[in-house]
C-alpha positions as CSV (number, residue, x, y, z in Angstrom):
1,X,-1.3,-25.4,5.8
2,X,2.0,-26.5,7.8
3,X,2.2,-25.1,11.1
4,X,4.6,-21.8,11.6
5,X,6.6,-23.8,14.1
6,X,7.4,-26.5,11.1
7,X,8.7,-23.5,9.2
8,X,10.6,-21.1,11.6
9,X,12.8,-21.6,14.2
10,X,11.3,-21.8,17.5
11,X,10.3,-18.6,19.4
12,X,9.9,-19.4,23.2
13,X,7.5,-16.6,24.4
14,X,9.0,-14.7,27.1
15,X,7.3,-15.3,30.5
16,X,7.7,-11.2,31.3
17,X,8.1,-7.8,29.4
18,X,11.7,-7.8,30.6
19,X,12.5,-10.7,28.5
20,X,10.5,-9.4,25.6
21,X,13.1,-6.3,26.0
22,X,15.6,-8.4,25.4
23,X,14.6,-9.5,21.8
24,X,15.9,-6.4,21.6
25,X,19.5,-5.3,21.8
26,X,19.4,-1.9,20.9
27,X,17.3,-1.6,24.4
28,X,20.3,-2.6,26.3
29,X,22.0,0.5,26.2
30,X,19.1,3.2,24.7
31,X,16.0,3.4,24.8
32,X,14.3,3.2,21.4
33,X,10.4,5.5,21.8
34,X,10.2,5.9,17.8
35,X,8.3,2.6,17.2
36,X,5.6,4.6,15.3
37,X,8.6,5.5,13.0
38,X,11.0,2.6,12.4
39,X,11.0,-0.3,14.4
40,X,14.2,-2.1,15.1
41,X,14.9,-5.6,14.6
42,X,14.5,-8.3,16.9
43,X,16.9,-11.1,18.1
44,X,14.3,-13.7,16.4
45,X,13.7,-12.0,13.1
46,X,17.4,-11.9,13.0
47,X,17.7,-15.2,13.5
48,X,15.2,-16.5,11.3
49,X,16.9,-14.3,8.7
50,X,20.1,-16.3,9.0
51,X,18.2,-19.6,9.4
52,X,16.8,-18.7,5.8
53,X,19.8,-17.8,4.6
54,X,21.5,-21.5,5.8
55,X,18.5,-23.2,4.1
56,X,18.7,-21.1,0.8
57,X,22.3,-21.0,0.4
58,X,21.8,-24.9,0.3
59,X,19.0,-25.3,-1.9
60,X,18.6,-22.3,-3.6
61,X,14.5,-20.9,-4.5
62,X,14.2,-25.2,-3.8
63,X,14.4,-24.6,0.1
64,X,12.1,-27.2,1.4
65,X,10.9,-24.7,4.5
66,X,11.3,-21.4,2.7
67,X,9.2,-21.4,-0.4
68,X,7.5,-18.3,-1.4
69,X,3.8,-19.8,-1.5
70,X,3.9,-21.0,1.7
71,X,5.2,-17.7,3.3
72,X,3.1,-15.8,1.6
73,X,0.1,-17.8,2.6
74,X,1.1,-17.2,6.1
75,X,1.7,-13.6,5.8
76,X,-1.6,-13.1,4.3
77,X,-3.3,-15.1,7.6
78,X,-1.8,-13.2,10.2
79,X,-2.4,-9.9,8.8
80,X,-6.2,-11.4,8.1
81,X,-6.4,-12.2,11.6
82,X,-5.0,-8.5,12.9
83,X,-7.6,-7.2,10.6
84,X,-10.5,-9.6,10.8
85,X,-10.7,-10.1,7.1
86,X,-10.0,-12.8,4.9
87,X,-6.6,-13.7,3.1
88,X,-7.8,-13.0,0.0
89,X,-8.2,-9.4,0.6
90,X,-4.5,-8.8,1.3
91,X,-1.5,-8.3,-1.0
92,X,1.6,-7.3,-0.2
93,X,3.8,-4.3,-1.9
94,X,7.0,-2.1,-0.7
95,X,5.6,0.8,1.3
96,X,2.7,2.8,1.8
97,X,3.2,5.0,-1.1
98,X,3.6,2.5,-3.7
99,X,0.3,1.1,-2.5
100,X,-1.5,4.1,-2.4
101,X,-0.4,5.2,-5.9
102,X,-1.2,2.4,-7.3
103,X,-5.1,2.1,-5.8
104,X,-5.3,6.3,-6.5
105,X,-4.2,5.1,-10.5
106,X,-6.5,2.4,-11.3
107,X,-9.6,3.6,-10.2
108,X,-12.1,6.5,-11.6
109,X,-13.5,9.8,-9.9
110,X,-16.4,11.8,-11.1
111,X,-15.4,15.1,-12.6
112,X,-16.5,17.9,-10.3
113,X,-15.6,15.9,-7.1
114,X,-13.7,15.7,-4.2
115,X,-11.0,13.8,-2.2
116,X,-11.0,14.7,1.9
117,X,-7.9,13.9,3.6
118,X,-6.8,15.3,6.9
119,X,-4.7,18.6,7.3
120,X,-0.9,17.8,7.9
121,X,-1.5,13.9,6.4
122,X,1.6,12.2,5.9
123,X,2.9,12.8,2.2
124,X,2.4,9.8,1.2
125,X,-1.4,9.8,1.6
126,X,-1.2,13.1,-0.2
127,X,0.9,12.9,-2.8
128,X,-0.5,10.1,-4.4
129,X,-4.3,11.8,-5.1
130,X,-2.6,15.1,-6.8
131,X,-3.1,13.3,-10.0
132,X,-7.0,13.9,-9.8
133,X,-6.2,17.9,-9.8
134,X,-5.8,17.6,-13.5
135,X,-8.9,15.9,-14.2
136,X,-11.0,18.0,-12.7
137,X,-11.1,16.4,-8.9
138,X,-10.3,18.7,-6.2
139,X,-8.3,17.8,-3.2
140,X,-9.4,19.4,0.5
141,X,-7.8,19.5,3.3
142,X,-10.2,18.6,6.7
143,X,-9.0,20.5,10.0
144,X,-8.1,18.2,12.6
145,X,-9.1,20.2,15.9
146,X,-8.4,19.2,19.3
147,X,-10.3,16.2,19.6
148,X,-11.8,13.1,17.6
149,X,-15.4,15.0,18.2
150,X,-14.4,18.5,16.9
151,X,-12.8,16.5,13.7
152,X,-16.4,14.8,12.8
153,X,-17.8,17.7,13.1
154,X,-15.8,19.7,10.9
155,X,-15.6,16.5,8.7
156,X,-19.8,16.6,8.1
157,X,-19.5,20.4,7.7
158,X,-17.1,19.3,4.4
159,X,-19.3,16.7,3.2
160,X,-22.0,18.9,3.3
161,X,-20.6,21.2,0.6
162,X,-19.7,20.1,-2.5
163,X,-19.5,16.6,-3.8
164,X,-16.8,14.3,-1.7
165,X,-16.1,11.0,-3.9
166,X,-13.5,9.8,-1.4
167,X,-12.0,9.9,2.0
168,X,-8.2,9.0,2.6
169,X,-7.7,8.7,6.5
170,X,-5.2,7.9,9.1
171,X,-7.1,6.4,12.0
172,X,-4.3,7.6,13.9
173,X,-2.5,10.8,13.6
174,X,1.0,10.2,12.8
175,X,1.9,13.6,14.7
176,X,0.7,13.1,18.1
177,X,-1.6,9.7,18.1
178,X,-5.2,11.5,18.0
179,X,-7.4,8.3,17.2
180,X,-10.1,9.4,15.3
181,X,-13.8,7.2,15.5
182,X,-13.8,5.3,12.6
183,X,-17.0,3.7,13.1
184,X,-18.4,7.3,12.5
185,X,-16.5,8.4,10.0
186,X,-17.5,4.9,8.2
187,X,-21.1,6.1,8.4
188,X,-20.4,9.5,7.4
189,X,-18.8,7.9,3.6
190,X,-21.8,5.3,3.4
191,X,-24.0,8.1,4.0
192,X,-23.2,10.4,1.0
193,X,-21.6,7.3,-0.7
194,X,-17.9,8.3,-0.8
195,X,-15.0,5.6,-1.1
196,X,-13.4,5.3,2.6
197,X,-9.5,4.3,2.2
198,X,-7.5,4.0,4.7
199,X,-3.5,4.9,5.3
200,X,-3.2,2.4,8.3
201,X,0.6,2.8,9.1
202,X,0.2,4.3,12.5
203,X,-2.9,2.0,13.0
204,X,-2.3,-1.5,12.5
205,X,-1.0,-3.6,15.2
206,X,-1.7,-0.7,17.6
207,X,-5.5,0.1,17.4
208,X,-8.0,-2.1,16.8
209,X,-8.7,-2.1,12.9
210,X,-12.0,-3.6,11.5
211,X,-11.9,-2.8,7.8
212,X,-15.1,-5.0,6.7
213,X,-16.9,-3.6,9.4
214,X,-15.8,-0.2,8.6
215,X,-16.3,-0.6,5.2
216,X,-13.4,0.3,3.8
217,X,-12.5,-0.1,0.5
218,X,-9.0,0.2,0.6
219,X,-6.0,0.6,3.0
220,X,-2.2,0.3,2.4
221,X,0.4,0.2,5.6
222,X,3.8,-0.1,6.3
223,X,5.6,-3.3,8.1
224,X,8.1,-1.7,9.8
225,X,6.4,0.4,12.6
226,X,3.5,-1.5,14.5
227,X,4.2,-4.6,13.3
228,X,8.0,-4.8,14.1
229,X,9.1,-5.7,10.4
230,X,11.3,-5.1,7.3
231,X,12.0,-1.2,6.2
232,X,10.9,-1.4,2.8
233,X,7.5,-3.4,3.0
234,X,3.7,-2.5,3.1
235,X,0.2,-4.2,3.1
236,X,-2.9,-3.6,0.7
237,X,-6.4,-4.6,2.0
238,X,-9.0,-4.4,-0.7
239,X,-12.4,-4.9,-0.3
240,X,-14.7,-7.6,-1.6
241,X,-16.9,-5.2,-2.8
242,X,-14.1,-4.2,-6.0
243,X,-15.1,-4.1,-9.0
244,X,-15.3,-7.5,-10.9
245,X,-13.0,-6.2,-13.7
246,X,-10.4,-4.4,-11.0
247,X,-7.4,-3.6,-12.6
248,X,-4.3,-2.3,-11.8
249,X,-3.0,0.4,-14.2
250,X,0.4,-1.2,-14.2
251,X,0.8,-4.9,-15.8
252,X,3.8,-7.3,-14.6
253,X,4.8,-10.5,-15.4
254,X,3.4,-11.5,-11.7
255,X,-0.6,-9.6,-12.8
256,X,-1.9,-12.5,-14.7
257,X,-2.9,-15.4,-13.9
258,X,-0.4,-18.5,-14.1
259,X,2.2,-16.2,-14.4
260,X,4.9,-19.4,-13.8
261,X,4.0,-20.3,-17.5
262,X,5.5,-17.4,-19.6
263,X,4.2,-17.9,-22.7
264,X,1.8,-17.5,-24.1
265,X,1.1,-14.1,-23.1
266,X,-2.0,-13.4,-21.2
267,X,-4.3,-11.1,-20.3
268,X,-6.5,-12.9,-17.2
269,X,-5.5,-10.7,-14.2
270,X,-4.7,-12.2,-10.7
271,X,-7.7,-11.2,-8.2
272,X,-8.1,-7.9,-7.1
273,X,-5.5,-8.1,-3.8
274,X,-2.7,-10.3,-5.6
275,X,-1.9,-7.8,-8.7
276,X,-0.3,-5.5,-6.5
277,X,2.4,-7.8,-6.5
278,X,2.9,-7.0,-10.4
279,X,6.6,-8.7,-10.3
280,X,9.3,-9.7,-8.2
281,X,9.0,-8.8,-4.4
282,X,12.0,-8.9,-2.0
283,X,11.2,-12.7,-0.3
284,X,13.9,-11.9,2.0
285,X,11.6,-9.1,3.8
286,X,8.6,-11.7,3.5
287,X,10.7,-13.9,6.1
288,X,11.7,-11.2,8.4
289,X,8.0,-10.2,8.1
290,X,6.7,-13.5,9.1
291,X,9.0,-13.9,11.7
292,X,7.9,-10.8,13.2
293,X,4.1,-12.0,13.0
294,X,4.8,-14.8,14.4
295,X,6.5,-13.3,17.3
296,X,3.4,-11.1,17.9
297,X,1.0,-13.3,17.4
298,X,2.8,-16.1,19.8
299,X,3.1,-12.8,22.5
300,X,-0.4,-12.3,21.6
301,X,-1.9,-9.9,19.5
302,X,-4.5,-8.3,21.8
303,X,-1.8,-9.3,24.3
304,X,1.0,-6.5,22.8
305,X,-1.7,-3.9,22.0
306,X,-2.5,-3.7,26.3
307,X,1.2,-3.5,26.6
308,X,1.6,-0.5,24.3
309,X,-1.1,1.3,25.7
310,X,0.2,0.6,29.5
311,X,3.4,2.0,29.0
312,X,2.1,4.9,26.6
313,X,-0.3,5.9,29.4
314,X,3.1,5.6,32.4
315,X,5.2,7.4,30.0
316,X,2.4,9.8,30.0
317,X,1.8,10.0,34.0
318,X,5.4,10.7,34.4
319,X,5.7,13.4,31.5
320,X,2.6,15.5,33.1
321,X,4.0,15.1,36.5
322,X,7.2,16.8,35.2
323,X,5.1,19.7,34.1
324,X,4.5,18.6,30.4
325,X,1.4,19.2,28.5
326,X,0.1,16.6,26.4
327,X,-2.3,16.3,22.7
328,X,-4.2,13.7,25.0
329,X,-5.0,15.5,27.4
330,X,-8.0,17.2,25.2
331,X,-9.2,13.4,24.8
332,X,-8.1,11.5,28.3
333,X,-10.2,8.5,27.7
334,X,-9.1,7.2,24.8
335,X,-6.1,5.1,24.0
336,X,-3.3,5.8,21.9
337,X,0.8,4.8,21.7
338,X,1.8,7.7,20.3
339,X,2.5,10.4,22.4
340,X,2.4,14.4,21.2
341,X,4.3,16.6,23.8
342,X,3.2,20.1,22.7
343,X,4.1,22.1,25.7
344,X,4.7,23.3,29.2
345,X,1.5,23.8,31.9
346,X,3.2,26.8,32.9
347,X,3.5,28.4,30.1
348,X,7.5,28.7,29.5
349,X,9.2,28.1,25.9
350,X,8.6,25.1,24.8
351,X,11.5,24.0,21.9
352,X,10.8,20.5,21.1
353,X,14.0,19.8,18.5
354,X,16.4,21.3,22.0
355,X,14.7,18.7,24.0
356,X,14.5,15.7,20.6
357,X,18.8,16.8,21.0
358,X,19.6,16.4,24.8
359,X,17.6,13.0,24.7
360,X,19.6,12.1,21.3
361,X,22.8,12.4,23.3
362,X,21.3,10.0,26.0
363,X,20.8,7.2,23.6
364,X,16.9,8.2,23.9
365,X,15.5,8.0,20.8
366,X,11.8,10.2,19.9
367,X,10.8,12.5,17.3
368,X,10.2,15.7,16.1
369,X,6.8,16.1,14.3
370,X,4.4,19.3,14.5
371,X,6.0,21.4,17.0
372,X,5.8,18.5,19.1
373,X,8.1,16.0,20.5
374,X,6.8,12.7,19.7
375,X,7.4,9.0,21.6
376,X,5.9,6.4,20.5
377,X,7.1,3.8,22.9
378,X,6.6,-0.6,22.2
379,X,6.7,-4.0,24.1
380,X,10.8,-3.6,24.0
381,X,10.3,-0.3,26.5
382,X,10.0,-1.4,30.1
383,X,9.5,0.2,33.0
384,X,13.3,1.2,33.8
385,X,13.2,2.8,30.7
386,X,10.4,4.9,31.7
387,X,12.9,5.6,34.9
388,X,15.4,6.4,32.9
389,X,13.7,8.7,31.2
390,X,12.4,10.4,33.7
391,X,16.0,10.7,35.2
392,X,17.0,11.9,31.7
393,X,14.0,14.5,31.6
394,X,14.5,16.1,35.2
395,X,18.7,16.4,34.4
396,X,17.3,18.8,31.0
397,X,14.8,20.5,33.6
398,X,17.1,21.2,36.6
399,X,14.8,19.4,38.7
């Protein structure tokens, strides 16, 4: 396979996090802490996007660099090596929902069972599974608690009542960044032989995802938060251990094999990972994709992951300082970049969306989510943000 640097333009990796910020405009004059939510774009990823367009404008779906194969092919390798997989098992699709809809449609559920997911799961880990209600598979709701330990144990209290057929996770809340052991939770699903999928939006690129060893059979996960790319595109991991005859429940010209050749028609499906591409997919958000994998992975993988968690943990030290309580602080040793703010250690009103507003106005951008305010900062945030911050937080305090 040609080297990424034969493909894309050059990306000189920064010799400091200030430089990285600076791949970054919109960190010039605000200060972006909603990375778990949408990332914004980068000055490479632009520019690959307009080296694309040069080359495409030129020579049409011809362009020697640009061809769908080969960007696909690297897509697929970057996103094996985040997830210690193989290429095969990934496909790509538009967002979490679509792929977790799609998964949730083609495959079958005793009668009399259950799905688990997490109370207060993002909707689209929920919504998709309502379809079981009607065929006789019931949907529960597992209470999160205050810590990763209180949530296994209320998980085995669940599987220990009625039939559970499947397990639909975050490893990471989405509301305030509880990581949850997966390793456990893995062995809880082999144990009483449930499917374990996995929604992996707040996860990947951010926490350390092993879905072989976890034995997961499926996960689905947005590009644009962790990973840095397109709104509008998502990852499918599926497992080797499929079913042979896997089949999506929707057919597209792109589910069969040799789809180039239209005709005849045919009924041979693509493996299990490439029919969730069942047509046409928007190849101008595979570039921007890769270009933001590339940029990572050039950074370092590992590398950016450190980074999150160091100025997660100084964002942290300064909020607590300030008088701020903290999700984390019921789990101290454990590392997350999503930050829940639920409170005051004295005791006084806490009102989140008041506090989500005056940073608004300061070009500090967070998040609202679960009576917390959420920040969720990246490898664009540097330490003068933090200062900044700080500054911005003691103005709203009178301190």
């Amino acid at each position: 396979m040609p080297n990424l640097n034969s493909i894309l333009p050059p990306f000189s990796v920064p010799t400091d996090w200030d430089s990285v910020s600076k791949l970054y405009p919109i960190q010039s004059d605000s200060i972006w802490l909603n990375f778990c939510g949408i990332s914004p774009i980068s000055t490479y990823a632009k520019e690959t996007m307009a080296d694309f367009f040069d080359e495409y404008s030129r020579y049409g779906i011809f362009a020697p660099r640009y061809s769908e194969p080969k960007i696909k092919e690297h897509i697929r390798q970057k996103i094996a090596e985040i997830l210690a997989c193989e290429p095969h098992n990934i496909g790509l699709v538009h967002n979490t929902s679509e792929g977790m809809n799609l998964y949730s449609q083609s495959i079958s559920l005793p009668k009399g069972s259950r799905i688990l997911i997490i109370e207060n799961e993002y909707p689209s880990n929920v919504y998709p599974w309502e379809h079981w209600q009607k065929k006789g598979v019931k949907i529960d709701f597992v209470p999160v608690g205050k810590t990763p330990e209180e949530f296994l144990g209320n998980l085995e209290n669940e599987f220990r009542k009625e039939k559970v057929s499947l397990l639909s996770i975050s490893p990471v809340h989405w509301c305030f960044g509880m990581p949850f052991n997966m390793e456990k939770i893995s062995k809880i699903c082999k144990s009483y032989e449930a499917l374990l999928v996995v929604d992996g939006s707040q996860s990947v690129g951010h926490v350390t995802s092993e879905f072989v060893k976890w034995e997961v059979d499926f996960a689905v996960f947005a590009a644009w938060k962790w990973l840095l790319g397109p709104l509008g595109m998502g990852v499918v991991y599926i497992s080797d251990k499929v079913p042979k005859d896997f089949e999506i429940i929707f057919k597209g010209a792109g589910s069969v094999k040799n789809d180039s050749n239209y005709l005849p028609y045919r009924s041979e499906r693509k493996p299990p990972a490439d029919q969730f591409e069942h047509s046409t997919a928007n190849f101008n958000d595979w570039v921007y994709f890769l270009a933001s994998l590339h940029m990572l992975s050039e950074i370092g993988f590992s590398k950016v992951k450190n980074r999150i968690y160091e100025v997660a943990d100084k964002i942290s030290l300064r909020l607590k300082a300030l008088g701020f309580t903290l999700d984390s602080d019921f789990y101290p040793d454990l590392k997350s970049g999503i930050i829940g703010v639920n409170g005051f250690a004295n005791g006084k009103p806490f009102v989140p969306e008041e506090i989500f507003a005056f940073l608004k106005q300061k070009k500090i951008y967070s998040a609202v989510r679960l009576g917390r305010l959420r920040l969720a900062p990246h490898i664009p945030v540097t330490e003068s943000h933090i200062d900044k911050l700080e500054s911005e937080l003691k103005e709203y305090l009178n301190l």
